[in-house]
C-alpha positions as CSV (number, residue, x, y, z in Angstrom):
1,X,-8.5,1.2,-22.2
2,X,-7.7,5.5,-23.2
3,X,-4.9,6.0,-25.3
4,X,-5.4,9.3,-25.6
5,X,-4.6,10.2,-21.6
6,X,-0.5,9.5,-20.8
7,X,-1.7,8.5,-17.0
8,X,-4.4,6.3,-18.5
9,X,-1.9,4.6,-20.6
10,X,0.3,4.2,-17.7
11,X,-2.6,2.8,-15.2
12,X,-5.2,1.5,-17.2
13,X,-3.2,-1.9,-17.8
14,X,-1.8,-2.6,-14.5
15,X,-5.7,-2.7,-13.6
16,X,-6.7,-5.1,-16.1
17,X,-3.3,-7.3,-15.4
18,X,-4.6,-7.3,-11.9
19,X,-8.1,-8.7,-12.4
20,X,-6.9,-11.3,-15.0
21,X,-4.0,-12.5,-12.4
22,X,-6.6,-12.7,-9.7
23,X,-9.0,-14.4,-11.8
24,X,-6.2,-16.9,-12.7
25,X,-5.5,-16.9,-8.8
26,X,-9.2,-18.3,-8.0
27,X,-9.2,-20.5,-10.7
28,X,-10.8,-19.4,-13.5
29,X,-10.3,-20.7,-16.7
30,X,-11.7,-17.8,-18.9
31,X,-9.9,-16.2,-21.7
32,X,-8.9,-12.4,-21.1
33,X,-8.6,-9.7,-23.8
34,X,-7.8,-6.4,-23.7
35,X,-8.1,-3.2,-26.3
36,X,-5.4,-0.7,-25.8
37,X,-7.3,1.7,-28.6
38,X,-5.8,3.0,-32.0
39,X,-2.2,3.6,-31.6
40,X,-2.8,6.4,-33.8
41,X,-4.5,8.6,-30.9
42,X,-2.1,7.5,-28.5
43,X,-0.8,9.6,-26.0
44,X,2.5,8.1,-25.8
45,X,3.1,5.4,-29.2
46,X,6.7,4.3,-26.8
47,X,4.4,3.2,-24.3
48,X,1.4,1.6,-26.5
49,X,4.2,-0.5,-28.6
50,X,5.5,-1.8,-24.8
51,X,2.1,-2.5,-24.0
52,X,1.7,-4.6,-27.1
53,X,3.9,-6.7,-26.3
54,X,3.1,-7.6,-22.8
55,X,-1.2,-7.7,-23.4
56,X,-3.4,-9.7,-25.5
57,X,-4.9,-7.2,-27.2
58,X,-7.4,-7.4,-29.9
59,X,-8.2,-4.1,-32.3
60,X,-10.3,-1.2,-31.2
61,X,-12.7,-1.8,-34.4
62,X,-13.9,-5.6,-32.9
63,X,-14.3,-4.6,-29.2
64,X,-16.4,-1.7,-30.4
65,X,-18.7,-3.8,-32.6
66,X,-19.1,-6.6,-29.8
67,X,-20.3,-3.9,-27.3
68,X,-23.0,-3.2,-29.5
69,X,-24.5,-6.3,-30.0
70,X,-23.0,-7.3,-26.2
71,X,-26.3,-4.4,-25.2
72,X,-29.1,-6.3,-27.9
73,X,-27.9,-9.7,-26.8
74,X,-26.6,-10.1,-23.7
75,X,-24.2,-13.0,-24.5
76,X,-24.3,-14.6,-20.7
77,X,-20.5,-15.9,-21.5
78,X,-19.1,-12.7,-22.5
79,X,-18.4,-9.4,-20.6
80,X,-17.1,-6.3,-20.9
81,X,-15.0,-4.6,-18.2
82,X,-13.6,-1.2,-17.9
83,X,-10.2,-1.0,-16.5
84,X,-10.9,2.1,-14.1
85,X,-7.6,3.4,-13.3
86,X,-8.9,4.4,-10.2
87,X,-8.8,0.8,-9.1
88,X,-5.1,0.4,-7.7
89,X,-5.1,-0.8,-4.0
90,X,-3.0,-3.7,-5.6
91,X,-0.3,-2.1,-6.3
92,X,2.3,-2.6,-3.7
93,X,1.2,-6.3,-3.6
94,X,2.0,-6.9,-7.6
95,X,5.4,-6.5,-9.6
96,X,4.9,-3.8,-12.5
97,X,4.2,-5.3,-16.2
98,X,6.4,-2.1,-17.7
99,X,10.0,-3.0,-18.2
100,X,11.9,-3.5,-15.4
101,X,14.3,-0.3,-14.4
102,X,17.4,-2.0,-15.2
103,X,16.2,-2.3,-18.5
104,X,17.1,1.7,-18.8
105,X,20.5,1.4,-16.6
106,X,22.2,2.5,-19.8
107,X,19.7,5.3,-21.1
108,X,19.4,6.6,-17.1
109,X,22.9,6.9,-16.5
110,X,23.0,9.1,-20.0
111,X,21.0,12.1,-19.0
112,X,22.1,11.7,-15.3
113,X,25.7,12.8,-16.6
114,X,24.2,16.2,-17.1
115,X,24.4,16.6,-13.2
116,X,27.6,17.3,-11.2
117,X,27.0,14.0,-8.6
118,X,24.9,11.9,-10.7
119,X,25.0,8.9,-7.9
120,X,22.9,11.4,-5.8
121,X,19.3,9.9,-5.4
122,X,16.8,12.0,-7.1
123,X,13.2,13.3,-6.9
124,X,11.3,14.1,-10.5
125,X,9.2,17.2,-10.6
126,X,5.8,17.6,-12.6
127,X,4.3,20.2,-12.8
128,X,1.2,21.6,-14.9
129,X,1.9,24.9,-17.1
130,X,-0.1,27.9,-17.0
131,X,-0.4,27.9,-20.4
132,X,-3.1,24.8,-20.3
133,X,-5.9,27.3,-19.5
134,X,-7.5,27.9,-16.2
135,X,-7.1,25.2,-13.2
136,X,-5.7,24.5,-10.4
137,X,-3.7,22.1,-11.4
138,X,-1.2,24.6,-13.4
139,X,1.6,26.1,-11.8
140,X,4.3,28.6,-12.4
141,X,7.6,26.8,-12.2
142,X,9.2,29.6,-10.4
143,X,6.6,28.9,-7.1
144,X,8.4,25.6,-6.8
145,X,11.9,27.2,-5.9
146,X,11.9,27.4,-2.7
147,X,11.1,23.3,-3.0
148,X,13.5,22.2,-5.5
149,X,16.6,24.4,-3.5
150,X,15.5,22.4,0.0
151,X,15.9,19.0,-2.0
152,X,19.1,19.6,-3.3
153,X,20.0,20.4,0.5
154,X,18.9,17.8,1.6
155,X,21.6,15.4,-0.4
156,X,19.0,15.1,-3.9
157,X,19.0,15.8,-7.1
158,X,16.3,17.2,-9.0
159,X,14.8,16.5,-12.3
160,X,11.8,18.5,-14.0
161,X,10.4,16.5,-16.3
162,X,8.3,17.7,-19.0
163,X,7.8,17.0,-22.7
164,X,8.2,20.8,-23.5
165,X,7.9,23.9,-21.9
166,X,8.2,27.7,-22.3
167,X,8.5,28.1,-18.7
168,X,11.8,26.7,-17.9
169,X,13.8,26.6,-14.6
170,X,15.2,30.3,-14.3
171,X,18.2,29.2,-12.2
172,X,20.8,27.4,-12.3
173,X,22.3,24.4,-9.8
174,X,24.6,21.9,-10.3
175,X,22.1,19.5,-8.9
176,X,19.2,20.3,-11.0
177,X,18.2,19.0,-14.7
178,X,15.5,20.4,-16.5
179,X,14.9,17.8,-19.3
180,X,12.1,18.3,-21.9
181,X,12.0,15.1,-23.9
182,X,10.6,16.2,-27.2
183,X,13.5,18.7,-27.0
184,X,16.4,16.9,-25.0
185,X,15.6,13.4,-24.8
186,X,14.0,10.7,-26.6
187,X,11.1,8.4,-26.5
188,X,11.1,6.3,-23.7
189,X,12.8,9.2,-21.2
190,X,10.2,9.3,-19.2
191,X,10.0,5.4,-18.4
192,X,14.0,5.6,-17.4
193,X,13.7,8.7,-15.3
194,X,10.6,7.8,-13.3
195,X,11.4,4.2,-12.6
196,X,15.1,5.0,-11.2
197,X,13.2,8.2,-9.0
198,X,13.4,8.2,-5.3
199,X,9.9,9.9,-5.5
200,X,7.9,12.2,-7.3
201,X,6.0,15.7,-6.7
202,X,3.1,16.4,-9.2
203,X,0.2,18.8,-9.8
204,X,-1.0,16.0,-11.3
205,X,0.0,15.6,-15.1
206,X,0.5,12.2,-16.1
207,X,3.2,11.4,-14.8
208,X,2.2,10.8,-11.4
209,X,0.3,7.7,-13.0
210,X,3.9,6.1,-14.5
211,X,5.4,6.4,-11.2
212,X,2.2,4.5,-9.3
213,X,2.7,2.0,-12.6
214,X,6.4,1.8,-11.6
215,X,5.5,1.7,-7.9
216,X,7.1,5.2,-6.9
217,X,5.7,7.2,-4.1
218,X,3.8,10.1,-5.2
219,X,3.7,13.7,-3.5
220,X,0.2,15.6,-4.9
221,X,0.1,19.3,-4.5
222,X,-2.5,21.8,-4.2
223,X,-4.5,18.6,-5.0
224,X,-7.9,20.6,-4.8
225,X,-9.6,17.6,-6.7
226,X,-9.5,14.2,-4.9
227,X,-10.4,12.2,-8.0
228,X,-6.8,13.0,-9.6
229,X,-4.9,11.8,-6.2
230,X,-5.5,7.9,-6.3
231,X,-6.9,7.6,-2.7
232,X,-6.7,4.1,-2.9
233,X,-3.4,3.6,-2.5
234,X,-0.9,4.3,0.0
235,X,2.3,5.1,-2.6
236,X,0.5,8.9,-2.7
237,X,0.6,11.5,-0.4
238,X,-1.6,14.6,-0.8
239,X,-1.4,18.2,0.0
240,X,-4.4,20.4,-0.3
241,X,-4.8,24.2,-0.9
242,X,-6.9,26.2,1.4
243,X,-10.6,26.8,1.0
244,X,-12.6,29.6,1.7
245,X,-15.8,30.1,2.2
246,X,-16.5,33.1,-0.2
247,X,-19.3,34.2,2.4
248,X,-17.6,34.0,5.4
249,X,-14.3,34.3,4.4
250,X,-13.2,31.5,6.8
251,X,-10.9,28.9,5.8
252,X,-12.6,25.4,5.4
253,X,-11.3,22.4,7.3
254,X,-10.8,18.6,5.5
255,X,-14.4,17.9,7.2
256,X,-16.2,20.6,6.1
257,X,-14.7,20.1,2.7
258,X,-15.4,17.0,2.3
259,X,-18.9,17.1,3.7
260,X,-19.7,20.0,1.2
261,X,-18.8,17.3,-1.4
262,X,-15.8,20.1,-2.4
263,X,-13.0,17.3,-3.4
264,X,-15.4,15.7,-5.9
265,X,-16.7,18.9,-7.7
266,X,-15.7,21.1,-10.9
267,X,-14.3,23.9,-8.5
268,X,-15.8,26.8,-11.5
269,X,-19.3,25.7,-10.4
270,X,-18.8,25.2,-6.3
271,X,-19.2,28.9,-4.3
272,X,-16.0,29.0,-2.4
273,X,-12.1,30.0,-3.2
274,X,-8.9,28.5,-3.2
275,X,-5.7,29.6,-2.1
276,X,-2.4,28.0,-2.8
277,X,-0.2,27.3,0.0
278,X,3.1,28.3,1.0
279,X,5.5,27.7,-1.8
280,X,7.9,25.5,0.1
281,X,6.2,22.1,0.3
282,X,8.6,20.3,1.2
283,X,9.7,19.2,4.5
């Protein structure tokens, strides 16, 4: 499994607890271990220590060497699996292995204090900074105003989460928390935030992935890549930008998009534009 990737962390062992389950389901009597990586390059150490303790995991070092005799030998009772996070039409038929939500009551009810009617349900908001280079993917916060006012009128609360940011909220409601964890909050926040979330809205950065983990429906937007949106389950819902054909200047529909192979490519190299959408999303 990746370490390094928060969503990978998140997704990568719900896959493998899924095959081993299902293995155990038909019968099979094979021993199942996992490699969660070196701690040390984790993304999130919180959520590699909780993995620990759920997983039989053996260190990075050993499955490393076995691959590489596994391709000169071929031992016929051994194999090596992947756990493609990809993989996750199980999901709404298989209880999370991450601590139940209850186990963050306590911690939740903390940082929802900071809001005027913490009893309000709430959506989480995650969004990409510009200040990760050029994609898609990164946002403004300030596009996602017009969103976060039309949720709090519609009887939620709103939290952004984020780990840190230079780019905070510039206005102020009653009904909205901005909480960066590595400045606010502590490790863990993220698990107690997503898991008690009614939904959550991402430009995909992680995130997304703990709430499929924790079986929270997901909102994608401007989701100009498909392979970031988890097709394969229906917890996500997906918004795309419009595409334009830079010769024609016509917008693209989802067929021609997809029969241009356009969902599936690095956009830098593909000969056509994208153009956000309106800023209010939400409806």
């Amino acid at each position: 499994m990746e370490p390094r990737f928060f969503g990978h962390q998140c997704l990568e062992p719900e896959v493998f607890w899924n095959d081993w389950q299902s293995a155990i389901e038909q019968g099979s009597s094979d021993i199942w271990l996992c490699c969660l990586g070196k701690r040390s390059r984790a993304a999130s150490r919180f959520v590699w220590d909780l993995r620990k303790q759920v997983f039989p995991a053996v260190p990075s070092w050993l499955v490393t060497s076995v691959a590489f005799w596994q391709e000169s030998f071929h031992f016929s009772q051994l194999r090596i699996v992947h756990a493609d996070y990809h993989r996750v039409n199980f999901l709404t038929r298989r209880e999370t292995t991450l601590p139940l939500p209850s186990m963050f009551d306590v911690r939740r009810r903390q940082i929802l204090s900071h809001l005027a009617e913490p009893e309000r349900p709430y959506a989480v908001l995650t969004v990409r900074e510009t200040a990760q280079g050029e994609d898609l993917r990164n946002r403004d916060i300030r596009e996602f105003e017009a969103s976060i006012v039309l949720l709090i009128e519609s009887g939620f609360n709103v939290i952004r989460l984020t780990s840190r940011t230079n780019n905070p909220v510039e206005f102020a409601s009653p009904h909205l928390l901005d909480w960066q964890v590595r400045v606010s909050g502590e490790p863990g926040d993220e698990l107690a935030l997503v898991s008690g979330s009614r939904l959550v809205i991402s430009t995909t950065t992680g995130i997304d992935c703990l709430a499929l983990a924790y079986r929270r429906p997901v909102l994608y937007v401007d989701a100009a890549r498909l392979f970031y949106v988890f097709l394969g389950t229906d917890l996500t819902t997906f918004q795309m930008p419009h595409m334009l054909d830079t010769e024609s200047g016509f917008l693209l529909d989802l067929e021609q998009i997809l029969d241009r192979g356009l969902g599936w490519t690095k956009h830098s190299d593909a000969f056509f534009g994208c153009r956000r959408k309106s800023r209010q999303f939400v409806t």
